[in-house]
N, CA, C and O atoms as CSV, one atom per row, in Angstrom:
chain,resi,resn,atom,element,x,y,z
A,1,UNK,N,N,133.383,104.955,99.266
A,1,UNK,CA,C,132.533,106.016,98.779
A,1,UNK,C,C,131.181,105.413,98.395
A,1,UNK,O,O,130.894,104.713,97.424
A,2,UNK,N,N,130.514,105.804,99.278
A,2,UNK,CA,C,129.029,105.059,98.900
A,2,UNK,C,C,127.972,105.779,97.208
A,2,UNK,O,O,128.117,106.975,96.955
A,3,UNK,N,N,127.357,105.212,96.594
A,3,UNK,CA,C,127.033,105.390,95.255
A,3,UNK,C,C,125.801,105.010,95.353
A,3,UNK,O,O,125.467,103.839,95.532
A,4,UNK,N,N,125.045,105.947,95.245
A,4,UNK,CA,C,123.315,105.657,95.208
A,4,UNK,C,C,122.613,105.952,93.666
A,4,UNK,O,O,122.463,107.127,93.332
A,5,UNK,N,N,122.266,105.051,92.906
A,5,UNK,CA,C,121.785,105.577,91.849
A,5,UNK,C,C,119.987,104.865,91.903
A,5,UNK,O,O,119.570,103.733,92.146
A,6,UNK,N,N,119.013,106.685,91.405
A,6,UNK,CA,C,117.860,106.723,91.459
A,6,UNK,C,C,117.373,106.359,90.651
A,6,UNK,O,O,117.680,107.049,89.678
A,7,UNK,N,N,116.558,105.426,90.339
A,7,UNK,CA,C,115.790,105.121,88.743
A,7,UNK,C,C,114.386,105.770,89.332
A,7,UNK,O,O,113.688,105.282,90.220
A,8,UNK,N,N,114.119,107.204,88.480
A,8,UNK,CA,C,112.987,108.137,88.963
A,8,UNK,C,C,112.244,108.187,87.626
A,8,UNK,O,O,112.989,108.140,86.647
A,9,UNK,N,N,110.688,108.288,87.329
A,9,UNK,CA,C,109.884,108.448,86.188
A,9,UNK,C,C,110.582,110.065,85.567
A,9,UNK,O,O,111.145,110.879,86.300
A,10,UNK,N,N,110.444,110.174,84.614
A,10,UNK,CA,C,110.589,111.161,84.008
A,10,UNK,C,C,109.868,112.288,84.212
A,10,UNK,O,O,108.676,112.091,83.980
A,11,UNK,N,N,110.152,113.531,84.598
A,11,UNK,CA,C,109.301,114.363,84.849
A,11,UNK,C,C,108.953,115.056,86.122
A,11,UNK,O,O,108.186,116.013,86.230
A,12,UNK,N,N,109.587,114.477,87.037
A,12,UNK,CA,C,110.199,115.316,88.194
A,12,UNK,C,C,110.886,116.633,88.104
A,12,UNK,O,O,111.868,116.796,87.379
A,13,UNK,N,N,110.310,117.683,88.928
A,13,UNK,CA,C,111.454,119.446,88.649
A,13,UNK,C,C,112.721,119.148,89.391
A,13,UNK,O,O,112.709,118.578,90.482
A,14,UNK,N,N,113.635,119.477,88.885
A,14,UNK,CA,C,114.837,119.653,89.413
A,14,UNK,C,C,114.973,119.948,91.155
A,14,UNK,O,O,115.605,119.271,91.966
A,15,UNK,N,N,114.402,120.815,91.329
A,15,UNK,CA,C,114.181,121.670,93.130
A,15,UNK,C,C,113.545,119.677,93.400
A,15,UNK,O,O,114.354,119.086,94.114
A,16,UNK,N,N,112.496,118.882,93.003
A,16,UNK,CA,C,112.518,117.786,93.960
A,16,UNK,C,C,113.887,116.960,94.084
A,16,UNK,O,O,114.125,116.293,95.091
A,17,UNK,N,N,114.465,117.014,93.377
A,17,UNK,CA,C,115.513,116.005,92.841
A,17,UNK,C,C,116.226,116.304,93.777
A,17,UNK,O,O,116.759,115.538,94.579
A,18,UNK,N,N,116.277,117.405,93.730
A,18,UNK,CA,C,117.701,118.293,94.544
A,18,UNK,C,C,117.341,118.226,96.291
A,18,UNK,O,O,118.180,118.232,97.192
A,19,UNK,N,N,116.115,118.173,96.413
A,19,UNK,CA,C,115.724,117.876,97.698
A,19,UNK,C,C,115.934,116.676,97.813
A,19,UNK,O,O,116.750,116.531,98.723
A,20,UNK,N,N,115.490,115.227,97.164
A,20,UNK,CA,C,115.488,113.953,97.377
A,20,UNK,C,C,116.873,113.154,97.362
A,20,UNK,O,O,117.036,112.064,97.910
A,21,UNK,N,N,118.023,113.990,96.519
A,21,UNK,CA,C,119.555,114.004,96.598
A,21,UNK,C,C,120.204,114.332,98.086
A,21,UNK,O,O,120.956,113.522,98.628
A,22,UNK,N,N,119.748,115.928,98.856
A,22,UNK,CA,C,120.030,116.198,99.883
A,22,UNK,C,C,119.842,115.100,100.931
A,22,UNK,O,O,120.702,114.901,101.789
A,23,UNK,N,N,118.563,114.292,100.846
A,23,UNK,CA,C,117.532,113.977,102.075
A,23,UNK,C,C,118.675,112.275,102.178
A,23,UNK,O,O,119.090,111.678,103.171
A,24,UNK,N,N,118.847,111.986,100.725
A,24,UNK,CA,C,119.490,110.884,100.679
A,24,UNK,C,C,120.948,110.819,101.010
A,24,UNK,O,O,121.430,109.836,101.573
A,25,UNK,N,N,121.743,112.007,100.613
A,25,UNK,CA,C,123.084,112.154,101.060
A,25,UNK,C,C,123.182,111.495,102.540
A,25,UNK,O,O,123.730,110.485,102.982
A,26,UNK,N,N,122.120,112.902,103.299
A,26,UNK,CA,C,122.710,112.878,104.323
A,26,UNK,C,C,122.071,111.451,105.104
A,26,UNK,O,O,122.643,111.367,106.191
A,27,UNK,N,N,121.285,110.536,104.963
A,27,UNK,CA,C,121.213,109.496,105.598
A,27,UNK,C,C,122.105,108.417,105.530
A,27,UNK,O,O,122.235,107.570,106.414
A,28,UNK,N,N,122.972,108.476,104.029
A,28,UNK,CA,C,123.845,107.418,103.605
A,28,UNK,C,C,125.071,107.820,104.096
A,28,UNK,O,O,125.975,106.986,104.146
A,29,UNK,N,N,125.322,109.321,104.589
A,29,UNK,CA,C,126.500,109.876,105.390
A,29,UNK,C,C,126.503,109.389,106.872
A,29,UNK,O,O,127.431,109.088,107.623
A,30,UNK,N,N,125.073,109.413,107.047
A,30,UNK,CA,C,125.333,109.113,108.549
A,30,UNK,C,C,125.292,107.508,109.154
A,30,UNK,O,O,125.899,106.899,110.035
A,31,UNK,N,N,124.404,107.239,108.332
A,31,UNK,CA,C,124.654,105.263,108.556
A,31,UNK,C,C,126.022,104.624,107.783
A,31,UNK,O,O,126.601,103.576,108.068
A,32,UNK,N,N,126.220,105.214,107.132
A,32,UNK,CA,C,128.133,104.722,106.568
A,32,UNK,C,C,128.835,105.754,107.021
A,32,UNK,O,O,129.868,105.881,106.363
A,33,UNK,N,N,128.731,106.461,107.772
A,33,UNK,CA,C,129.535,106.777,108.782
A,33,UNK,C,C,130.805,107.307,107.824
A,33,UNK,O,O,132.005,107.080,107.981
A,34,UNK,N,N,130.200,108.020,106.874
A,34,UNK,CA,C,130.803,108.950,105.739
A,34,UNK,C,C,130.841,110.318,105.627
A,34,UNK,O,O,129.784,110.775,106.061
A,35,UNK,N,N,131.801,111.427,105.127
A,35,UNK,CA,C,131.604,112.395,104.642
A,35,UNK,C,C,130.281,113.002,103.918
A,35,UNK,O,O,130.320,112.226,102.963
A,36,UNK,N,N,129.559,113.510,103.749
A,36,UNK,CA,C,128.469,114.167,102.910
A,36,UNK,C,C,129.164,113.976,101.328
A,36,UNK,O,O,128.654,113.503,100.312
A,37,UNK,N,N,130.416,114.495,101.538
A,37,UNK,CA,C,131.075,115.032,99.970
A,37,UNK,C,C,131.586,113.924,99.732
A,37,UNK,O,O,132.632,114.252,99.173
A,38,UNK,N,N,131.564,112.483,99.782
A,38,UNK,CA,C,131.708,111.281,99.469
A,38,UNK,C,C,131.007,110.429,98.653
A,38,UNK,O,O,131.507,109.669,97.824
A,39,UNK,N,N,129.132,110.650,99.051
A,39,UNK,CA,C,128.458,110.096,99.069
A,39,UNK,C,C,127.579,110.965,97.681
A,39,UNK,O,O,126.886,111.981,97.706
A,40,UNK,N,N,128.069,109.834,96.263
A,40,UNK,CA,C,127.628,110.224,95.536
A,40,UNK,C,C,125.744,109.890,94.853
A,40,UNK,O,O,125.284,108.748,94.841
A,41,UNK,N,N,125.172,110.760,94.503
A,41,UNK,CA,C,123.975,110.552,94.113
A,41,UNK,C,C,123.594,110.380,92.706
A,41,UNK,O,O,123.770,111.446,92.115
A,42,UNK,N,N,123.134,109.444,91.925
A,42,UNK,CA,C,122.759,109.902,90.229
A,42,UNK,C,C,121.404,109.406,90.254
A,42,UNK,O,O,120.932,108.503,90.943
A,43,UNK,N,N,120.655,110.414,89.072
A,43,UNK,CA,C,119.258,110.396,89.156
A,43,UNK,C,C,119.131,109.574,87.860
A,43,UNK,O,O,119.634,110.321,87.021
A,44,UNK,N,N,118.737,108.444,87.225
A,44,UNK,CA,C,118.561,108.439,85.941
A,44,UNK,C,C,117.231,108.865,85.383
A,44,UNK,O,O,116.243,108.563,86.052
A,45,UNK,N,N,117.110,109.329,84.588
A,45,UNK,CA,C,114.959,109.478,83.762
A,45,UNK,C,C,114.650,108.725,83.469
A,45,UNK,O,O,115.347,108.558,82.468
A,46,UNK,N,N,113.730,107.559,83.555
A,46,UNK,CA,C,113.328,107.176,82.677
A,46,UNK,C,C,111.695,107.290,82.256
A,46,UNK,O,O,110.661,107.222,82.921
A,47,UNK,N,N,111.898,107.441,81.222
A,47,UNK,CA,C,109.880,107.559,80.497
A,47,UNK,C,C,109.095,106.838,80.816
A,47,UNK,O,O,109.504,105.715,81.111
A,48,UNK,N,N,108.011,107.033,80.892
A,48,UNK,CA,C,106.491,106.513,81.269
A,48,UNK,C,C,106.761,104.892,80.032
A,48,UNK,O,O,106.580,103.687,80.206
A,49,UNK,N,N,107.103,105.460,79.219
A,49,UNK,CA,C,107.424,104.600,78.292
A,49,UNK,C,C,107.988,102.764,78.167
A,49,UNK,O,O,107.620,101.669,77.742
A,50,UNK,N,N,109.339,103.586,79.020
A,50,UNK,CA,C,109.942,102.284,79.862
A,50,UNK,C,C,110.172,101.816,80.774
A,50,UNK,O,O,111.104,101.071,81.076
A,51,UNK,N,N,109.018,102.344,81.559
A,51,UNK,CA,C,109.334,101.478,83.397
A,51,UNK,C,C,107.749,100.990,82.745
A,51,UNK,O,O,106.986,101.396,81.868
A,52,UNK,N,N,107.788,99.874,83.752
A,52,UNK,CA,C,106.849,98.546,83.496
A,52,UNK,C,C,106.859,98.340,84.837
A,52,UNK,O,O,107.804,98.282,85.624
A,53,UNK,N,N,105.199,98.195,85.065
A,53,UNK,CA,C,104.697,97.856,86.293
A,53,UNK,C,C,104.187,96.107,86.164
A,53,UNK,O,O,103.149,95.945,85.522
A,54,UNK,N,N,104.856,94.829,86.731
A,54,UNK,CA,C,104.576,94.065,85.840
A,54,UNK,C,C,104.817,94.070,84.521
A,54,UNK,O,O,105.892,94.532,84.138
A,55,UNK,N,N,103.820,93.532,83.522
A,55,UNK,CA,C,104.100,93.357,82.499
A,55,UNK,C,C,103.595,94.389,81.595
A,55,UNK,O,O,103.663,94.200,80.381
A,56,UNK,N,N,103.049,95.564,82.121
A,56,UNK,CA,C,102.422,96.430,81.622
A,56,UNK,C,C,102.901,98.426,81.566
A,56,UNK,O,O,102.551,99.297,82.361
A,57,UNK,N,N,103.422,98.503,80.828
A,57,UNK,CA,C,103.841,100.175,80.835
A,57,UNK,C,C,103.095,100.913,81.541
A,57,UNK,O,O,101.883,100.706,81.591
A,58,UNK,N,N,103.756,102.021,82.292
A,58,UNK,CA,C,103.356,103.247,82.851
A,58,UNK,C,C,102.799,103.826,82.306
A,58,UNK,O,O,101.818,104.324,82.859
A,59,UNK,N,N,103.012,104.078,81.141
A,59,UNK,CA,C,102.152,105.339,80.164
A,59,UNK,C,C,100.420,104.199,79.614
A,59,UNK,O,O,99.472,104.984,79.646
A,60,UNK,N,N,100.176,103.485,79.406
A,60,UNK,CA,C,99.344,102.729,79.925
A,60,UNK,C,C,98.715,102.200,81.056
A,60,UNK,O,O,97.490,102.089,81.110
A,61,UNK,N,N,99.260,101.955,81.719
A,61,UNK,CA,C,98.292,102.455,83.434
A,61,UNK,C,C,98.012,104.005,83.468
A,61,UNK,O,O,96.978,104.673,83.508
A,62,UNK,N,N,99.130,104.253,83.440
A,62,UNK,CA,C,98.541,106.142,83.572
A,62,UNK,C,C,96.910,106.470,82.544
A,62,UNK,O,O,95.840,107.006,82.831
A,63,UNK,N,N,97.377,105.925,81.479
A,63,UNK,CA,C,95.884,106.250,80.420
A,63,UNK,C,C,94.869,105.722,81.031
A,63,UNK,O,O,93.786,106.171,80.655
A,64,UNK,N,N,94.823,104.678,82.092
A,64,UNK,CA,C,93.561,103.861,82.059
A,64,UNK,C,C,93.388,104.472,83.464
A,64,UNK,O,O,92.304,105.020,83.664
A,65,UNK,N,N,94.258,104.465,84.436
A,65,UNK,CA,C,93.465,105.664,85.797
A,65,UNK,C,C,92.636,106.630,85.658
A,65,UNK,O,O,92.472,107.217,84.588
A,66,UNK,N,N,91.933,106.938,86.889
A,66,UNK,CA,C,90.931,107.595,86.966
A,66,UNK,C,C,90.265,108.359,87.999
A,66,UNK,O,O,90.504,107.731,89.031
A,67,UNK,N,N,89.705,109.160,88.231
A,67,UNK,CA,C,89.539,109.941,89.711
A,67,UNK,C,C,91.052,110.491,90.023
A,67,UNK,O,O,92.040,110.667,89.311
A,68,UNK,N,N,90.762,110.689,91.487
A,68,UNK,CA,C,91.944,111.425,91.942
A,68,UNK,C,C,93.436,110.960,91.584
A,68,UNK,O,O,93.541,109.897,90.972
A,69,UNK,N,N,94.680,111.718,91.937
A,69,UNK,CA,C,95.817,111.344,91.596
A,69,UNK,C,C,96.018,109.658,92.162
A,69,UNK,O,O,95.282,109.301,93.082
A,70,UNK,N,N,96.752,108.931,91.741
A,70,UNK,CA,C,96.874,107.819,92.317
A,70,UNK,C,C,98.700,107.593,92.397
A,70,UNK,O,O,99.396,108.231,91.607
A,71,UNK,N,N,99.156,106.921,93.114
A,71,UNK,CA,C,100.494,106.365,93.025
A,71,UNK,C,C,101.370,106.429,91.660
A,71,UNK,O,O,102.473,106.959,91.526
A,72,UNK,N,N,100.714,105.856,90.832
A,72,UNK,CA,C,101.241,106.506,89.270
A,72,UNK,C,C,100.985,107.235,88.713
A,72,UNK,O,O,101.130,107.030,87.508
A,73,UNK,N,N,100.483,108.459,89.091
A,73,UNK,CA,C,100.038,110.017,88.594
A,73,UNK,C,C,101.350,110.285,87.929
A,73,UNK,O,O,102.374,109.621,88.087
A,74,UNK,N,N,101.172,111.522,87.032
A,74,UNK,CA,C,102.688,111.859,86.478
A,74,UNK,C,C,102.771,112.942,87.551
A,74,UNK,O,O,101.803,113.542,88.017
A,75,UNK,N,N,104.187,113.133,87.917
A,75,UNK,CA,C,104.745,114.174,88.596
A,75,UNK,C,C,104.593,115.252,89.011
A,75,UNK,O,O,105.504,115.814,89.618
């Protein structure tokens, strides 16, 4: 039974999750050559707080960006 767990920023809507769960099922169904209903997905949250880019927090890069959205935009 294949087991995929997501470490995603906090703050994602549910409808992406639920899309990015689907999109992932079914690729880990078809390259392990698995059931869909096998292939479990968990999303964990974590806060801007505690993912660290390097040595430096998200919620701190986020404060110091500027102009358009960038790669660490919030959600």
């Amino acid at each position: 039974m294949p087991f995929v767990n997501i470490q995603i920023l906090k703050g994602h809507p549910q409808a992406r999750k639920d899309e990015i769960a689907r999109r992932v099922t079914a690729a880990v169904a078809e390259l392990a050559e698995a059931a869909p209903q096998d292939v479990w997905v968990v999303f964990e949250d974590v806060t801007a707080d505690e993912w660290f880019v390097g040595a430096e927090r998200v919620s701190a890069l986020r404060k110091r960006a500027a102009g358009p959205a960038t790669a660490l935009a919030k959600p």
